[in-house]
C-alpha positions in Angstrom: 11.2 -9.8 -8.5 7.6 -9.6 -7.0 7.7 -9.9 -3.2 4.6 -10.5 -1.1 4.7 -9.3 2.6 2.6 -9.2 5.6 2.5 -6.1 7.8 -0.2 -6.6 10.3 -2.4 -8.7 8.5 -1.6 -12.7 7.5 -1.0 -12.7 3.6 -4.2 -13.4 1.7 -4.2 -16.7 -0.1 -3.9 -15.8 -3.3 -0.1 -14.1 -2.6 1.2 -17.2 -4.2 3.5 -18.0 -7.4 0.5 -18.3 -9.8 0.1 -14.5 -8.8 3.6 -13.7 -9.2 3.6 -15.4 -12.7 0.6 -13.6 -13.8 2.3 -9.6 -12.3 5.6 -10.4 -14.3 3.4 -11.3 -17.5 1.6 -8.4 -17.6 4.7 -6.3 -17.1 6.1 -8.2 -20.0 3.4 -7.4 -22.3 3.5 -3.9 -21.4 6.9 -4.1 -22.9 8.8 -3.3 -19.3 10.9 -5.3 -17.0 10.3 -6.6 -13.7 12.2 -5.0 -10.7 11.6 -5.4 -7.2 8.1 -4.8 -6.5 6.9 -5.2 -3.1 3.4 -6.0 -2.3 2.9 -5.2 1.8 -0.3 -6.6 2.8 -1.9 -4.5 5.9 -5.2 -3.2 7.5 -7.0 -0.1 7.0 -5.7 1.3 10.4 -2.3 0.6 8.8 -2.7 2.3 5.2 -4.8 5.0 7.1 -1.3 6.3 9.0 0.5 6.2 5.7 -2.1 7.9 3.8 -1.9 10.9 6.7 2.2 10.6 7.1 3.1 10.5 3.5 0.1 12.4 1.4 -1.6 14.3 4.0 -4.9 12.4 3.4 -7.1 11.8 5.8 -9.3 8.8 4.7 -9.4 5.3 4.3 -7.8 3.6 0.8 -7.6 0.4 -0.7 -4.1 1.0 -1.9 -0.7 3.2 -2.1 1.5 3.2 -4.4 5.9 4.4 -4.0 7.2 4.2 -7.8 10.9 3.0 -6.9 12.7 3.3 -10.2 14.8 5.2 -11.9 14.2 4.1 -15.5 10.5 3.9 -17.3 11.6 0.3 -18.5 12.2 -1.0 -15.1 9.0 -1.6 -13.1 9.7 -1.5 -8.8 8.3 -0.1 -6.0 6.0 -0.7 -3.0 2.6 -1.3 -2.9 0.4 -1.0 0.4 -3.0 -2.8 0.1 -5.4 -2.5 3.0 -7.0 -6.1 3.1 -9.6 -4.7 4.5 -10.9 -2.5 2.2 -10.5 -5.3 -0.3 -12.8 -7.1 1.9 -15.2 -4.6 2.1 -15.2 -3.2 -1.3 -15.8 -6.7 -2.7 -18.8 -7.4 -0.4 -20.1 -4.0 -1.4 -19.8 -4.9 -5.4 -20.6 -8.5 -5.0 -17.6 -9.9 -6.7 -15.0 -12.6 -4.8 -12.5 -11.8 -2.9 -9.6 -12.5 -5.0 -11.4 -10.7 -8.0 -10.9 -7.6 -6.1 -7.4 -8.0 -4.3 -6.4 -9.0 -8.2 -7.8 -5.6 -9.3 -6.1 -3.6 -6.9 -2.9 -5.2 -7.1 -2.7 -4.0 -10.9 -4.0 -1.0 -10.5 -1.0 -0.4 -8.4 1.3 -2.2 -11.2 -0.4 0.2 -13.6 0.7 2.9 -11.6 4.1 1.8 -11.6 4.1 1.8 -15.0 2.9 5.4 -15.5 -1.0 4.9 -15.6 -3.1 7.9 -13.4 -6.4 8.2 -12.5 -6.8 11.6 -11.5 -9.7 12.8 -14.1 -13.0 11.2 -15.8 -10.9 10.2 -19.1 -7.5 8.7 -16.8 -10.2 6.5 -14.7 -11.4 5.0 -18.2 -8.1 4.2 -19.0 -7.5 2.5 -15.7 -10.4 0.6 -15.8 -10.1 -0.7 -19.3 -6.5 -1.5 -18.4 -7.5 -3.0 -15.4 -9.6 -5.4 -17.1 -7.2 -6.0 -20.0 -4.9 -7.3 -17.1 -7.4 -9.1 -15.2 -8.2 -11.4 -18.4 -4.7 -12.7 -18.9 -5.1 -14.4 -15.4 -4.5 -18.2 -15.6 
């Protein structure tokens, strides 16, 4: 089940069931099942303090990812998006809004899944994937 909440931010418009539809698709054609994914919507400020609690990072992020699952075939967790820096890195590549909150909400799923992008050649792989997953949206 996909879940979309707001922490200290309203839920962007696009949190809807066409989203939903298009998350649980993707996780399909990756050959895994949908668990309980949890999308928590918040502000940099927000994401900032979780970044420092939980991974010692000092910075600003668009997203964090918690893998929840036991089994590879099962697909949960919780995903913290700062709406924010959605905002802000969309303005700064010119793209919509929902282009970019779309990306970043699979890159998190990707995650989930087993997908890094710690060095030159993972970041490829993201990407592509990323795109991949982007052009199955309705």
């Amino acid at each position: 089940m996909i879940h979309f909440e707001a922490i200290d931010l309203a839920l962007p418009e696009s949190a809807n069931r066409k989203t939903k539809d298009w998350i649980m698709r993707v996780i399909k054609q990756y050959g895994k099942k949908t668990g309980e994914v949890f999308f928590l919507f918040c502000s940099d400020n927000y994401l900032l303090h979780i970044n420092q609690t939980f991974l010692q990072h000092d910075y600003f992020t668009d997203i964090i990812t918690f893998p929840a699952s036991e089994s590879s075939a099962i697909i949960s967790g919780e995903l913290y998006i700062s709406l924010d820096r959605i905002k802000d890195n969309a303005k700064n590549l010119a793209i919509e809004f929902e282009v970019e909150l779309h990306r970043v909400m699979i890159h998190g799923v990707l995650h989930l899944m087993g997908y890094e992008d710690k060095t030159t050649s993972e970041q490829a792989i993201m990407r592509a994937e990323e795109e991949k997953c982007l052009s199955l949206r309705p």
